[in-house]
C-alpha positions in Angstrom: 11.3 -15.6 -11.6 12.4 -14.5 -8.5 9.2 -13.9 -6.1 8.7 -10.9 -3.9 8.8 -13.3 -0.8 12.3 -14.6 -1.5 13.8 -11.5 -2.1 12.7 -10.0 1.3 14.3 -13.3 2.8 17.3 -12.7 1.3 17.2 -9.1 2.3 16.6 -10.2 5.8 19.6 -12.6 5.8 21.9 -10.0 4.6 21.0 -7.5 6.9 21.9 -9.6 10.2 23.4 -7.6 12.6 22.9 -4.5 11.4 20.7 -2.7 14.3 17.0 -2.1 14.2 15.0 1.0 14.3 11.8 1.2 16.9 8.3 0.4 15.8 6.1 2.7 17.8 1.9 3.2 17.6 0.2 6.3 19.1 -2.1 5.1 22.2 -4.0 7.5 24.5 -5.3 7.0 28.4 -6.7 9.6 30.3 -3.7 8.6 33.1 -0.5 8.5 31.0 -2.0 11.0 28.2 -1.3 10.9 25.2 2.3 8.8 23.7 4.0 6.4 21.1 4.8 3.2 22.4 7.2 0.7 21.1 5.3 -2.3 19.5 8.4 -4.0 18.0 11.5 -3.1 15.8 12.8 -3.3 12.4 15.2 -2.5 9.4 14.4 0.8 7.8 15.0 0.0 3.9 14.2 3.3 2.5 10.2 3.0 1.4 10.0 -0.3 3.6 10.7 -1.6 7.2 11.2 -5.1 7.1 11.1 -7.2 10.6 11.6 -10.6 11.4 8.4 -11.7 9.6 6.6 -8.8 8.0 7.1 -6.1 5.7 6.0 -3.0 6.2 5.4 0.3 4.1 7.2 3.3 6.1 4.7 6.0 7.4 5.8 8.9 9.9 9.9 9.0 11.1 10.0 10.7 14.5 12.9 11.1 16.5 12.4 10.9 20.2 13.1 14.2 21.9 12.3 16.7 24.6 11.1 19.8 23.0 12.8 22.1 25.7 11.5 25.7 25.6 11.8 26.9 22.3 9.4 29.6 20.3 8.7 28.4 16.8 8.1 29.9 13.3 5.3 27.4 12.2 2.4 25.3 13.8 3.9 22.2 12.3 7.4 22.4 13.4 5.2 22.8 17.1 3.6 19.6 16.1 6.6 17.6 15.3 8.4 18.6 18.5 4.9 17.5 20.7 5.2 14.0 18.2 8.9 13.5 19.2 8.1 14.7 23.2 4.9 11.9 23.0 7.3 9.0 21.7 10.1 9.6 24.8 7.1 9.8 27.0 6.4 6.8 25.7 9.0 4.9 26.3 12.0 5.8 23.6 14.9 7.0 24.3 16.1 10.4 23.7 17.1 10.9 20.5 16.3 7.2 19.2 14.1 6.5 15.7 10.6 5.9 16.4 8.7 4.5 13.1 4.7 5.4 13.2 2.0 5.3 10.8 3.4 2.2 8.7 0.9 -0.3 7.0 1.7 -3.8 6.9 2.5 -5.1 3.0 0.2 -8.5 1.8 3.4 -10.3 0.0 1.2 -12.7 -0.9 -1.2 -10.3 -2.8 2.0 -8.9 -4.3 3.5 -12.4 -5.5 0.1 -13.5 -6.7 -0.8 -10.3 -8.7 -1.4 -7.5 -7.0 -0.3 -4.2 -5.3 -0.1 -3.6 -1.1 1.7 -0.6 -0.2 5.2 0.2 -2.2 5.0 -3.0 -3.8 3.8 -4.9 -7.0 4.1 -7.3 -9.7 4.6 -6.2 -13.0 5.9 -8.5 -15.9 6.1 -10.8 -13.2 8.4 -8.5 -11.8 8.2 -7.2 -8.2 8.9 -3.4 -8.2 8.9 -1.2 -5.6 6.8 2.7 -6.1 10.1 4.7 -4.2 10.2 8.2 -5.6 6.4 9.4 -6.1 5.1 7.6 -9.1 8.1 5.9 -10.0 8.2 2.0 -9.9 12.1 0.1 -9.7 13.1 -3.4 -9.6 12.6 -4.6 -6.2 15.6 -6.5 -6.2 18.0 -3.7 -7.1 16.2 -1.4 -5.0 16.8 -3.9 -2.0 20.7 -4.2 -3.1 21.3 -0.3 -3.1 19.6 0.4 0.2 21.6 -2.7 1.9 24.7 -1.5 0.8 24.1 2.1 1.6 23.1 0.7 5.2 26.4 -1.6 5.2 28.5 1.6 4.1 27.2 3.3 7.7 
């Protein structure tokens, strides 16, 4: 049985140097208002981002953008653009991936039983919940997403 643990290793190892995506958490001061700062970086693998030494479940993909002067048809297309305006004010560069809202994964829990985030053990199996309810074999799930990232 292949733990959950050694297959993120091995994801890890095969993903060398393929770039990383931003890691970025909201913050708020009355001087620099409000923003999305870069708190580290890693590799977006569909449902998780993986860094050096944590996995992480994905939350909120922003690109980094000044919203200009545009009019717009919904509220939430104007809250998207102030999202992407707060992450280059924080420090992104225009038109780089900012990842925000992730929760760190407990591998451990996972590997000794239990579920955190995407990711459980069933049949001593660790799947992956990817497409609403649906649960896959983590380690074909990793195997698809590194080849569609080494096809790029």
């Amino acid at each position: 049985m292949k733990l959950t643990a050694d297959l993120l290793a091995a994801a890890r190892a095969q993903l060398t140097g393929i770039p990383k995506e931003g890691l970025g958490e909201e913050r708020s001061s009355r001087w620099r208002g409000d923003r999305i700062v870069r708190v580290g970086e890693a590799w977006h693998v569909g449902v998780l981002l993986l860094t050096d030494d944590r996995v992480l479940a994905t939350g909120e993909v922003l690109r980094a953008a000044d919203p200009g002067r545009r009019g717009y048809t919904a509220e939430s297309a104007r809250e998207r653009a102030a999202r992407r305006q707060m992450a280059l004010r924080g420090g992104f560069g225009e038109g780089e991936v900012a990842h925000v809202g992730w929760s760190v994964v407990d591998v451990d829990a996972v590997d000794a039983g239990d579920s955190s985030g995407p990711l459980s053990l069933r049949d001593g199996v660790p799947m992956v919940r990817w497409s609403g309810a649906a649960y896959r074999p983590l380690e074909a799930y990793l195997r698809e997403q590194i080849e569609l990232m080494l096809e790029e």
